[in-house]
N, C-alpha and C positions, 0 to 999 in steps of 0.2 A: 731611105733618104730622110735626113731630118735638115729644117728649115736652121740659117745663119745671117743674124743679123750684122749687117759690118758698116760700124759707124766709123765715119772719117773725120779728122782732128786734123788741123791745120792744112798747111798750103797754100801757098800764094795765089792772087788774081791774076789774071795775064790781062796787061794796062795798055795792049796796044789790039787794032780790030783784029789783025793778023797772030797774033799769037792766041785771040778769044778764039780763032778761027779752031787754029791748031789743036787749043786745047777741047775744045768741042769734039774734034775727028779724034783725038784718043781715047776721049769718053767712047764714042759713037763704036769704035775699033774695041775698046777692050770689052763692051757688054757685048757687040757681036761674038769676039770669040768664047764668051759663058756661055750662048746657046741658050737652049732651057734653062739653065742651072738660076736666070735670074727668075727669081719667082716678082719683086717688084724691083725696078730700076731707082728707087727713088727719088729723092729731092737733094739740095743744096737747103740749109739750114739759116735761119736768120737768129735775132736778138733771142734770149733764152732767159728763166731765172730757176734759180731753186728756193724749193719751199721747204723747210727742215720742217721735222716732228712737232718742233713748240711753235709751229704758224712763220715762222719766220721767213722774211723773203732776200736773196742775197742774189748778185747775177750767177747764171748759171756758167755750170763747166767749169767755174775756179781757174786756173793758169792753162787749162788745155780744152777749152772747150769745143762740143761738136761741129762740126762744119757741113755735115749734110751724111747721109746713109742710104744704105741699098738691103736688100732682102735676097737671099739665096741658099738654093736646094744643092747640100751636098751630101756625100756618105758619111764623112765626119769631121772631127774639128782638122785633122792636119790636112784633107781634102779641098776644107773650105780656106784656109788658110794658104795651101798652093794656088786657090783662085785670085785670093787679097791679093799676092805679091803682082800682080801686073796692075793692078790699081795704076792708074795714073796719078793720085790724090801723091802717091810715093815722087815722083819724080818733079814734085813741085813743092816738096819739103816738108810734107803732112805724113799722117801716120793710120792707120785702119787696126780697130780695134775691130775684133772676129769673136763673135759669140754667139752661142747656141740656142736657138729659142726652142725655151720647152715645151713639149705639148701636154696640156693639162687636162685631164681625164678622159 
């Protein structure tokens, strides 16, 4: 099994208590059915910046920036990639970027 990190980009808020509701139970719903596979459930993401190479500071994430991300155990990237696709982050008009975290030594 190797460890996938899967950062979410966009997606809307849900601006009434009843749909924060909703969207909380499909969070709640789509990490139950990972099972194990989540190694961390993560966070939801706030204000960001980037630092370039010559010190410089600019807001971060440029036109697409991160929205929050999760940690999980799959076999491999199309594995971890069949996990993405029930993301709820999708159905609120955001996108999950899936990538492989290396392990290093």
């Amino acid at each position: 099994m190797s460890k996938f990190l899967l950062t979410y980009h966009g997606g809307s808020m849900a601006d009434t208590p009843e749909a924060q509701d909703a969207a909380m139970a499909a969070w709640g719903g789509w990490f139950g059915s990972l099972g194990a596979a989540v190694v961390d459930g993560g966070n939801p993401v706030g204000a960001s910046a980037t630092v370039a190479s010559d010190g410089s500071v600019s807001d971060g994430g440029g036109a697409n920036p991160a929205t929050g991300y999760s940690l999980l155990d799959a076999a491999d990237l199309g594995a971890a990639i069949e996990l993405a696709k029930g993301c709820p982050v999708l159905a609120a008009g955001g996108s999950v970027e899936v990538s492989e975290a290396l392990e290093m030594g």
